[in-house]
C-alpha positions as CSV (number, residue, x, y, z in Angstrom):
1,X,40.1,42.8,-13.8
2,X,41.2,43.5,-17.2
3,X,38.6,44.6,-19.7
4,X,39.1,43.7,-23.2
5,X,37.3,45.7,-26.5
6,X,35.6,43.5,-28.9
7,X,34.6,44.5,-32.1
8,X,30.5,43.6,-32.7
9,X,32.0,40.5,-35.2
10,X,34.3,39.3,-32.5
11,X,31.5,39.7,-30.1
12,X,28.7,38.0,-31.7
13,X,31.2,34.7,-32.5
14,X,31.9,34.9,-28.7
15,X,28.4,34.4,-27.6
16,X,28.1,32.1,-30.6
17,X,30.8,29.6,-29.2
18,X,29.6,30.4,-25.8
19,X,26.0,28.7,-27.0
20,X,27.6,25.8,-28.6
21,X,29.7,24.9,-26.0
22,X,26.7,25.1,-23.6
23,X,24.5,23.0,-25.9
24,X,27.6,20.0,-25.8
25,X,27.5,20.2,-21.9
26,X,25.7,17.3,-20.4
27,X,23.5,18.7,-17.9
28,X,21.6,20.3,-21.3
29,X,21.3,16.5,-23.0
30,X,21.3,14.5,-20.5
31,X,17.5,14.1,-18.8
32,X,18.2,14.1,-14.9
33,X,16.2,10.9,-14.2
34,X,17.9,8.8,-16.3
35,X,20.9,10.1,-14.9
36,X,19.9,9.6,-11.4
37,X,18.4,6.4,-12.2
38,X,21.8,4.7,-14.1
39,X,23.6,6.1,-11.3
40,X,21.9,3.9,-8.8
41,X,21.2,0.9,-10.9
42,X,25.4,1.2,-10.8
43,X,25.8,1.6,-7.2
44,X,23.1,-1.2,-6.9
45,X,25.8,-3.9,-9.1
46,X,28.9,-2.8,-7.7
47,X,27.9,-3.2,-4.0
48,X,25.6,-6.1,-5.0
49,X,21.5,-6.3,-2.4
50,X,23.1,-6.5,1.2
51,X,25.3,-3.2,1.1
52,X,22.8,-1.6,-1.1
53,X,19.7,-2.0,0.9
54,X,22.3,-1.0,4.1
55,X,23.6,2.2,2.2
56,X,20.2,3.3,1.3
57,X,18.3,2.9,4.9
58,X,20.9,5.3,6.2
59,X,19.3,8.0,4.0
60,X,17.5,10.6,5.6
61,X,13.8,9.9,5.3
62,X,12.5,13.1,3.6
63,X,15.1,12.5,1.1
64,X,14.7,8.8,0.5
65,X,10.9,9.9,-0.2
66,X,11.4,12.3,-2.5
67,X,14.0,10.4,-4.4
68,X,11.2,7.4,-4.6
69,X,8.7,9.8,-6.2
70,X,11.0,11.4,-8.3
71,X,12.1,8.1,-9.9
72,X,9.0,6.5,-10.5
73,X,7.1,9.4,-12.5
């Protein structure tokens, strides 16, 4: 490991770019049931009601549940 000495200016513009680039990353601004949601509304138009409903009854149960409740609240 190689250790590098940072004066307290170079320090404190290291945490500050640190913040900012967490801030741009997507899982701070993006809400997760949106996410989830667009993500299945895709699957659901690129594989069309047949394959859909197929792909989704081979989800385990538990799952499938939790998903339902997390989506609809």
């Amino acid at each position: 490991m190689i250790c590098v000495s940072y004066t307290f200016p170079q320090q404190l513009s290291v945490i500050v770019l640190l913040f900012q680039m967490t801030r741009k990353d997507p899982v701070h601004s993006i809400p997760l049931k949106d996410y989830v949601l667009q993500q299945l509304r895709q699957c659901h138009n690129l594989f069309g009601d047949k394959a859909f409903d197929e792909l989704t009854k081979q989800i385990d149960a538990q799952v499938y549940l939790q998903l339902q409740r997390f989506t609809s609240t």
